[in-house]
C-alpha positions as CSV (number, residue, x, y, z in Angstrom):
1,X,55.4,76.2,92.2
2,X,56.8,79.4,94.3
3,X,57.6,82.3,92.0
4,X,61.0,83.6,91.2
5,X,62.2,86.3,92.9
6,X,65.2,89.0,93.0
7,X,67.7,89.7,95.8
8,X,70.6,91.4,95.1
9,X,74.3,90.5,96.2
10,X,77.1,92.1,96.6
11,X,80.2,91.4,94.3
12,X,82.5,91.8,97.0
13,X,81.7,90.1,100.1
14,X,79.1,88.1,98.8
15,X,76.2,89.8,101.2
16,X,72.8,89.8,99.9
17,X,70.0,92.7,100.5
18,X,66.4,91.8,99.7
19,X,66.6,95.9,97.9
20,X,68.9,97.4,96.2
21,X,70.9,100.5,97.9
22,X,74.0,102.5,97.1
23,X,76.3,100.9,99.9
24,X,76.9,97.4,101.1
25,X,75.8,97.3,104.8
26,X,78.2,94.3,105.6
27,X,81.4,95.0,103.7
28,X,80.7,99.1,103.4
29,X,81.5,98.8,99.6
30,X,79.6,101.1,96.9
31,X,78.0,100.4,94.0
32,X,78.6,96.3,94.2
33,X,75.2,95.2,94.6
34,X,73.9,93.1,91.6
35,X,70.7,91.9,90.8
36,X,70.3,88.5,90.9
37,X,67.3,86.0,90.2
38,X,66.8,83.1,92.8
39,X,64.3,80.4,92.0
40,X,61.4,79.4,94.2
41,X,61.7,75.7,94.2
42,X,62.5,74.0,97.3
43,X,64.6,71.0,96.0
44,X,67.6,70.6,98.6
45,X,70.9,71.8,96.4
46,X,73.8,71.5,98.8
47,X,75.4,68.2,99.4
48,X,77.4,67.4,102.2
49,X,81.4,68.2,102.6
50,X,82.5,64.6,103.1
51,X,80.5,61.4,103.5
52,X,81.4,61.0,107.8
53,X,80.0,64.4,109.4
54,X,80.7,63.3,112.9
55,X,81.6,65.1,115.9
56,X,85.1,64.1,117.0
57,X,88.1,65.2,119.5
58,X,91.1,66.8,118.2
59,X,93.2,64.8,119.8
60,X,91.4,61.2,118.7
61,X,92.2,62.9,114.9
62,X,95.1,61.2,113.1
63,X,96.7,63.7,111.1
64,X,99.0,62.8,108.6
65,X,101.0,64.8,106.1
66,X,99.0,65.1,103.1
67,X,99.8,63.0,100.3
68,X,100.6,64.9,96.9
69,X,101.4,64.1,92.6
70,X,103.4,66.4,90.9
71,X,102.4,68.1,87.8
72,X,105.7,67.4,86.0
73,X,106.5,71.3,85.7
74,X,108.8,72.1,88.3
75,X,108.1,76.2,89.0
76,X,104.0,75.5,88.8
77,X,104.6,72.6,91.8
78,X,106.6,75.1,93.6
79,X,104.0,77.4,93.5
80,X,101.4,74.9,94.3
81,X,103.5,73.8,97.2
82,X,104.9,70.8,96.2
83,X,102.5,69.4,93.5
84,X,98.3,69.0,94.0
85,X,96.2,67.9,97.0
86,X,93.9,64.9,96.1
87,X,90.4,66.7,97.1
88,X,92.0,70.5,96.2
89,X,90.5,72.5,95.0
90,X,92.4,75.5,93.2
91,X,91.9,78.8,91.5
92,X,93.5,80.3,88.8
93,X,93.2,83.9,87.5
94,X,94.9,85.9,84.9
95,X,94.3,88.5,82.0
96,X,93.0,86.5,79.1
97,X,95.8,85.5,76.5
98,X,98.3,85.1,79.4
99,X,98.9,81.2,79.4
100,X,96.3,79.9,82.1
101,X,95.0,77.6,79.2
102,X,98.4,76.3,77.8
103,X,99.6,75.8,81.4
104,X,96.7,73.8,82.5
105,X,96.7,71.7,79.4
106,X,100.3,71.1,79.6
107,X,100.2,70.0,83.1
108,X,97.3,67.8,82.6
109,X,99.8,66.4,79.4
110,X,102.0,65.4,81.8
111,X,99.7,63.4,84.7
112,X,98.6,61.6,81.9
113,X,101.8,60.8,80.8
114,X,102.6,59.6,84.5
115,X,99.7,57.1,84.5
116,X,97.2,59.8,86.6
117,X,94.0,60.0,85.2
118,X,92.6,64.1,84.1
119,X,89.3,65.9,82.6
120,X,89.4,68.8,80.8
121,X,86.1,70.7,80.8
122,X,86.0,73.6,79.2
123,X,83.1,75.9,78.4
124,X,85.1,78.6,76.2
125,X,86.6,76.8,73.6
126,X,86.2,73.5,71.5
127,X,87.4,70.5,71.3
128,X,88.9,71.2,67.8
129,X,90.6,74.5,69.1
130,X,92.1,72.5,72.0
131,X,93.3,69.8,70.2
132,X,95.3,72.7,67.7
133,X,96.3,74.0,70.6
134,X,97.5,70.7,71.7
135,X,99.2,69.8,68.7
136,X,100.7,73.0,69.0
137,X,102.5,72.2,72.2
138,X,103.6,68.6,70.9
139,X,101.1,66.9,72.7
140,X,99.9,64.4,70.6
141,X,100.1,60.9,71.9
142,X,97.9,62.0,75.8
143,X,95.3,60.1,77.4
144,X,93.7,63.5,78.7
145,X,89.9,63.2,78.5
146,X,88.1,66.6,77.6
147,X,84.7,67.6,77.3
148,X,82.9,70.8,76.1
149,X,80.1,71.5,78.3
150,X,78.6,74.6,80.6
151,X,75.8,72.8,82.3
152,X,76.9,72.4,86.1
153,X,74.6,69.3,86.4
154,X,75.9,67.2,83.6
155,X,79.6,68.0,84.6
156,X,78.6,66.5,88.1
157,X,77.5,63.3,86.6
158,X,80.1,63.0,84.3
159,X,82.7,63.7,87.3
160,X,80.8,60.8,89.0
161,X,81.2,58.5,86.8
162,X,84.4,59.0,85.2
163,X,86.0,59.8,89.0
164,X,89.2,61.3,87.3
165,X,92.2,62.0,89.6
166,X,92.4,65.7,88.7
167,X,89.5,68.1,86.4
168,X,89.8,71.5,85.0
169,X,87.1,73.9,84.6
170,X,87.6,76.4,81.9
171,X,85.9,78.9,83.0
172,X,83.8,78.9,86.0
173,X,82.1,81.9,84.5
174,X,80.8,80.0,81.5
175,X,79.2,77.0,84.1
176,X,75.2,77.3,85.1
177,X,73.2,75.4,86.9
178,X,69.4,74.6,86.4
179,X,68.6,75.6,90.0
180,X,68.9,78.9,89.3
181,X,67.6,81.5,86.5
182,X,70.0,84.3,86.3
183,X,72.5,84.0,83.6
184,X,75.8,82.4,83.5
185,X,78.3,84.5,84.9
186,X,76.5,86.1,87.2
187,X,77.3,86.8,91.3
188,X,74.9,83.8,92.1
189,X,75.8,81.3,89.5
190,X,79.0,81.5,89.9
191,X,79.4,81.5,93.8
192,X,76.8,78.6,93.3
193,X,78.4,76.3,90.7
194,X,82.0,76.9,92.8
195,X,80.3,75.9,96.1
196,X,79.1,72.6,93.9
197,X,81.9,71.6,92.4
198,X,83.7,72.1,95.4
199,X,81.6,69.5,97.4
200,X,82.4,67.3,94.8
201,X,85.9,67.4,95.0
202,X,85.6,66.7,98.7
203,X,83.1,63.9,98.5
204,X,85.0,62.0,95.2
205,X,88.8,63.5,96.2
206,X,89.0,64.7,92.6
207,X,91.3,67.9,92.6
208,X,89.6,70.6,90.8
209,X,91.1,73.5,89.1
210,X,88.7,76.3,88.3
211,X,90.1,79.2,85.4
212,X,88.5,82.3,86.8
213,X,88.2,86.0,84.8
214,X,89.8,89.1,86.1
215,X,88.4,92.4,86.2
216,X,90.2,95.4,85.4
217,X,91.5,95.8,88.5
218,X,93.2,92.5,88.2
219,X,90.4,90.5,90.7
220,X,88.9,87.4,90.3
221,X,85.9,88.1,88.7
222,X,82.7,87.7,90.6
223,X,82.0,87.3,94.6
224,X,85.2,87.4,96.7
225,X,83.7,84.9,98.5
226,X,85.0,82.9,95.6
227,X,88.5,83.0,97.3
228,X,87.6,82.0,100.1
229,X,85.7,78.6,99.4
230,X,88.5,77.2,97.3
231,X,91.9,75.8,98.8
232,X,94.1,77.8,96.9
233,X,94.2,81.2,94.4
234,X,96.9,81.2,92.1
235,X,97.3,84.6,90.2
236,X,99.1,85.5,86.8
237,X,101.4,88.4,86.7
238,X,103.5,90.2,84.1
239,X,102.7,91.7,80.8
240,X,101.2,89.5,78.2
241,X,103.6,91.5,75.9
242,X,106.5,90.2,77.5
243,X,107.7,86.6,77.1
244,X,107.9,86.0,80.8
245,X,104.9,85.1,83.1
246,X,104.6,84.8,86.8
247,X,102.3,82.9,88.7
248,X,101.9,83.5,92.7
249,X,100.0,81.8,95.5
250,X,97.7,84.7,97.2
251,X,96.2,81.8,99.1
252,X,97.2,78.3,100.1
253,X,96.5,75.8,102.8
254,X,98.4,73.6,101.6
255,X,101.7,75.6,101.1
256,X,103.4,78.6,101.4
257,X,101.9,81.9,100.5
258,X,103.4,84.4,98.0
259,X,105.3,81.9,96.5
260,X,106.5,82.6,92.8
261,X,106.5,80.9,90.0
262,X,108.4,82.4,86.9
263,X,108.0,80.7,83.3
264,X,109.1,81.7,79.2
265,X,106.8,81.6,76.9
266,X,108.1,80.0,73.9
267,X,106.8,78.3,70.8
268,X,106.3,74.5,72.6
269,X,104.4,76.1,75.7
270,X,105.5,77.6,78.9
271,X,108.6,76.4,80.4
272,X,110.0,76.8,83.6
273,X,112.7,79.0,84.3
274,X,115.9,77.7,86.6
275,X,117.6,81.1,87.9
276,X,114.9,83.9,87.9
277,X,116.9,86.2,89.5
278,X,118.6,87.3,86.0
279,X,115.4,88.0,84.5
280,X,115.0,90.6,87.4
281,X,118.6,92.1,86.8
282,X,119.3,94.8,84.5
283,X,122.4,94.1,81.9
284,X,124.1,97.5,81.8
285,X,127.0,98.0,80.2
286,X,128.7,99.6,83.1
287,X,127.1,101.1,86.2
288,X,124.6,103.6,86.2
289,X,122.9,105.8,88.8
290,X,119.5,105.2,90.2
291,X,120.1,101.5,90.0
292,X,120.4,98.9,93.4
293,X,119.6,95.4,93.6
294,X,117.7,94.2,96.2
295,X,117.2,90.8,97.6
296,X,113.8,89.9,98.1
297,X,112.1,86.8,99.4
298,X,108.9,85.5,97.3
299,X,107.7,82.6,99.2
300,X,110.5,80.3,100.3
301,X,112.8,81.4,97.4
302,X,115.2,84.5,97.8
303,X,115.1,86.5,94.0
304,X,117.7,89.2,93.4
305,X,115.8,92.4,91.8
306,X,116.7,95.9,90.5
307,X,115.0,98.6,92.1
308,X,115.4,101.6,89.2
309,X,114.7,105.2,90.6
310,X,114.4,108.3,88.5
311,X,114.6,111.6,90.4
312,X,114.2,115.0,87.9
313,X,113.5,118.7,88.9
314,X,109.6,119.0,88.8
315,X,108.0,121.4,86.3
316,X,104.4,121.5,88.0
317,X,103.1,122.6,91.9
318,X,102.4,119.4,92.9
319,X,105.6,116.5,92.2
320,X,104.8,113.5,90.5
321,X,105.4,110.1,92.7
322,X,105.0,107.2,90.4
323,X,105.6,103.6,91.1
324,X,105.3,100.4,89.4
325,X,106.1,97.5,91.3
326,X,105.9,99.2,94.6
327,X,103.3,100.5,96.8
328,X,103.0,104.1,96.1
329,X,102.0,105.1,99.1
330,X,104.9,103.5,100.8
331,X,106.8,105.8,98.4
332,X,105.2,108.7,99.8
333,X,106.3,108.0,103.2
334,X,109.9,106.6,102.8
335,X,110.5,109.8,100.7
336,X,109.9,112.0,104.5
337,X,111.5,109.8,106.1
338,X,114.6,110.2,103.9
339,X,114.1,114.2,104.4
340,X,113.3,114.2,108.4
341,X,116.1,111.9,109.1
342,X,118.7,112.2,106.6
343,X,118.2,115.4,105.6
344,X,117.8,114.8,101.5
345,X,115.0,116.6,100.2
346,X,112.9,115.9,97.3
347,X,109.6,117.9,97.7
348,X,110.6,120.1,94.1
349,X,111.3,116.2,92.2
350,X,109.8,114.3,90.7
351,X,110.7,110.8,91.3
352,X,109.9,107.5,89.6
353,X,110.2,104.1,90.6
354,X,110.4,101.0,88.7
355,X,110.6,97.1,89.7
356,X,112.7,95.2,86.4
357,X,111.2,92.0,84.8
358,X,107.1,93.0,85.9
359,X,107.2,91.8,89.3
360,X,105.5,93.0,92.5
361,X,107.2,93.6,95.4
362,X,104.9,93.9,98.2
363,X,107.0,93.5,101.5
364,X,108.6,96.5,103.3
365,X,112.1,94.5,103.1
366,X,112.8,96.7,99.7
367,X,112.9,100.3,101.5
368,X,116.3,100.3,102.0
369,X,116.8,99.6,98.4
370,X,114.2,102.1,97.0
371,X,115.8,105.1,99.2
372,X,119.4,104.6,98.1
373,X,118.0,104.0,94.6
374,X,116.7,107.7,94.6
375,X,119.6,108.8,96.8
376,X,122.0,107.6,93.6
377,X,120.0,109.2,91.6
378,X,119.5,112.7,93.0
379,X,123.7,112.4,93.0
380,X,124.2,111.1,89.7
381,X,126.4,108.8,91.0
382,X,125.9,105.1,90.9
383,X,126.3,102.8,93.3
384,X,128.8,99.6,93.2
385,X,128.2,96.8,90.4
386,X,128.5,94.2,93.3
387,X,126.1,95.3,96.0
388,X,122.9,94.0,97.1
389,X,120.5,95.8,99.7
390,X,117.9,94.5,101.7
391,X,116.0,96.3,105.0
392,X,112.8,97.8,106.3
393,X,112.9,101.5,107.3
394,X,110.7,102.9,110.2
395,X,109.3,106.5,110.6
396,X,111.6,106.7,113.1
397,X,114.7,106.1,110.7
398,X,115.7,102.9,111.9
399,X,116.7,100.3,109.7
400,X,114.6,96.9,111.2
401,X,115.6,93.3,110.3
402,X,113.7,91.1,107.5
403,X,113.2,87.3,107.5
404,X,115.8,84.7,106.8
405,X,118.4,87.0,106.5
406,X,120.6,84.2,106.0
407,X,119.3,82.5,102.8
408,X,119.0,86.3,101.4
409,X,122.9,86.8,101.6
410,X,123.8,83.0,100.5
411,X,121.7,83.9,97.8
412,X,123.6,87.1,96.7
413,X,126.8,85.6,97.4
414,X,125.5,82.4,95.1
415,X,125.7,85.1,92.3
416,X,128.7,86.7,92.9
417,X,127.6,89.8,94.2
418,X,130.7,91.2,96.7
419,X,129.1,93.9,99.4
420,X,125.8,93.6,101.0
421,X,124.2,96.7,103.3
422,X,121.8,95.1,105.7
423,X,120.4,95.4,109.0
424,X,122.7,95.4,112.0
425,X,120.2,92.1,113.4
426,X,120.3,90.4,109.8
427,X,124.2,90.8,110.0
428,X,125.7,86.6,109.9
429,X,127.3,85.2,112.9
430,X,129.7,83.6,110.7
431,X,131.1,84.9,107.7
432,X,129.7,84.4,103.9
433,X,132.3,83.4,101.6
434,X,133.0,86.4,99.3
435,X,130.7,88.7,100.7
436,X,131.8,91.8,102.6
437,X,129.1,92.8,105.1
438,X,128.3,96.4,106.1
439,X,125.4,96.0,109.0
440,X,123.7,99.7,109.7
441,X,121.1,101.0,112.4
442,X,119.7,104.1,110.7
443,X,119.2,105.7,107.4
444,X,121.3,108.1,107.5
445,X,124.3,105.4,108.6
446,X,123.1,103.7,105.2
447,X,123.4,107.1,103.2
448,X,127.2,107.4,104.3
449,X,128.2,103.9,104.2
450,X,126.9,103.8,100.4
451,X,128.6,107.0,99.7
452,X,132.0,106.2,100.7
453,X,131.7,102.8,98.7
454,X,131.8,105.5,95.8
């Protein structure tokens, strides 16, 4: 038998060098090269991605919408893009505690209910401890199937045989396969037990969720490659202090990407919630400066949010520019463009800014927002109870359009919201019922329209 030998991969592209060094020469990353032990025995591993590998033409292939079962939880099908994928294969990641567990379980409650067949594997917990948690949720009468193993071989047979319509795998960093020596959890076992159970799902059409781990930078633990050999990533955000979690699709073939999913968690589970946009919203008394709502689009769903700004006289040489829920850097730069072309200064402030309700806001559609946000603030004077901002802002100082402008502003009208500040190309053909429209070009138009609404 050949001997065992090392290589050593790295964690974030996948790469492997036969030696260790300080720098990945593929993905340039440092220090993400991990030892790992391959074994010498030739036994063929891989199976094949579907039973028919023939060479075909485009055109001769029927193509067909693909047929999908919802989960019975309205907000996780939205994120999943209208409910699972027989074949799919999906991953799941989130800090631990957050609900990846009780939303799987309850989801799998519900198929079951609906006549579908589900496994759940898991290698973390027993079958006592899911059952209480079970029991804890009120599900006490299910069909679902579960077993407690972490040996990638047996979970393949057991998948064979049972052929359920949909498995979880709780976590893929507990699964390890007897092909290989390194421990479970490691770069190669878990790229190789993903890579397996992904042919499975393909060859059987069993949809396959996978739980992954999270580093402290909020990654999937392991190999990015990860990512990229499932069909969708599915991440949990917010604070597990709070009693709100969202989920959002960073990847999906079969669906929209950076669509949201917001849920409560309560004593029966997590439950979907119908009008997310209040969770995002501030409930002030009265009006207060630093403080504009902003209409953002998460997927295909507009959500109103308040953009908080907090601009103080700077004690230290260098300002402080903190924000959480927004790119800092993006902070950084709106913050000259506000001095260069509307002449507002803040190089002696500090300024803080602050998404409500713990969600991320990733497109440049909340500029507009963020710089009148810290305009009210500098002034101390706040802007109108019933207006809603939305716009990107160039180095230039131009204020450019944003995507379905339209659904934005039905949206805000939907809520009662009365003014709206938007791009002069995002400005309706036809009016919105009970929504005044004020269309600007530049940023320094924006400044004075949202003054004189004083």
């Amino acid at each position: 038998m050949a001997k065992d030998k090392s290589i050593y991969t790295c964690t974030e592209c996948g790469g492997t060098l036969p030696k260790w060094q300080g720098q990945c020469p593929h993905c340039q990353a440092w220090n993400s090269l991990v030892e790992t032990v391959v074994s010498g025995s030739g036994a063929p591993r891989f199976l094949p991605l579907s039973k028919t590998s023939i060479v075909q033409s485009l055109s001769a292939i029927d193509a067909m919408d693909v047929p999908r079962f919802a989960t019975g939880i309205e907000e996780f099908d939205r994120v999943l893009g209208g409910g699972l994928v027989a074949g799919g294969v999906i991953l799941i990641g989130g800090d631990p505690g957050i609900g990846k567990s009780t939303l799987l379980l309850q989801a799998l409650a519900n198929l079951t209910a609906s006549s579908h067949t589900a496994l759940y594997i898991s290698g973390e917990e027993s079958a006592a401890q899911i059952a209480l948690r079970a029991r804890r949720l009120g599900i006490v009468d299910s069909k679902l199937q579960f077993l407690a193993e972490i040996a990638l071989e047996k979970i393949q047979l057991v998948l064979e045989r049972e052929k359920p319509e949909v498995a979880v795998i709780d976590s893929i960093q507990t699964l390890y396969s007897e092909a290989l020596s390194s421990a479970p959890g490691s770069v190669a076992q878990v790229r190789e037990c993903a890579a397996q159970l992904t042919r499975v799902a393909k060859n059987l059409g069993v949809t396959i969720i996978m739980v992954g781990h999270v580093t402290k930078e909020g990654g999937i633990a392991g190999p990015r490659v990860l990512e990229h050999i499932v069909d969708a990533v599915l991440y949990f955000e917010g604070d597990t202090h709070s009693a709100f979690r969202l989920v959002r699709a960073i990847k999906n073939r079969f669906g929209a990407v950076n669509e949201l999913g917001v849920f409560a968690m309560t004593e029966k589970g997590l439950r979907g919630v119908n009008n997310p946009s209040a969770l995002f919203l501030s409930q002030h008394s009265q009006v207060v400066p630093g403080a504009c709502v902003l209409v953002t689009q998460e997927g295909t769903r507009p959500l109103l949010v308040e953009i908080q700004a907090l601009v103080d006289t700077s004690h230290i040489p260098n300002p402080r520019r903190l924000a959480v829920g927004l790119e800092a850097n993006r902070l950084a730069m709106l913050l000259a463009v506000l001095h260069r072309h509307a002449n507002i200064a803040c190089f002696d402030q500090d300024v803080f800014l602050n998404a409500v309700g713990g969600v991320k806001i990733t497109e440049p559609a909340a500029d507009l927002a963020v710089l009148l946000a810290i305009h009210s603030s500098q002034r101390n004077k706040a802007l109108p109870r019933g207006l809603v901002v939305f716009g990107e802002v160039g180095l230039a100082g131009e204020i450019r359009p944003c995507p379905r402008g339209q659904e934005r502003l039905k949206e805000a009208a939907k809520l009662g919201f009365t003014q709206a500040i938007v791009p002069k190309a995002n400005a309706p053909k036809q009016a919105i019922a009970g929504l005044e429209i004020l269309a600007v070009e530049r940023i320094d138009q924006a400044i004075e329209v949202a003054r004189n609404l004083d």
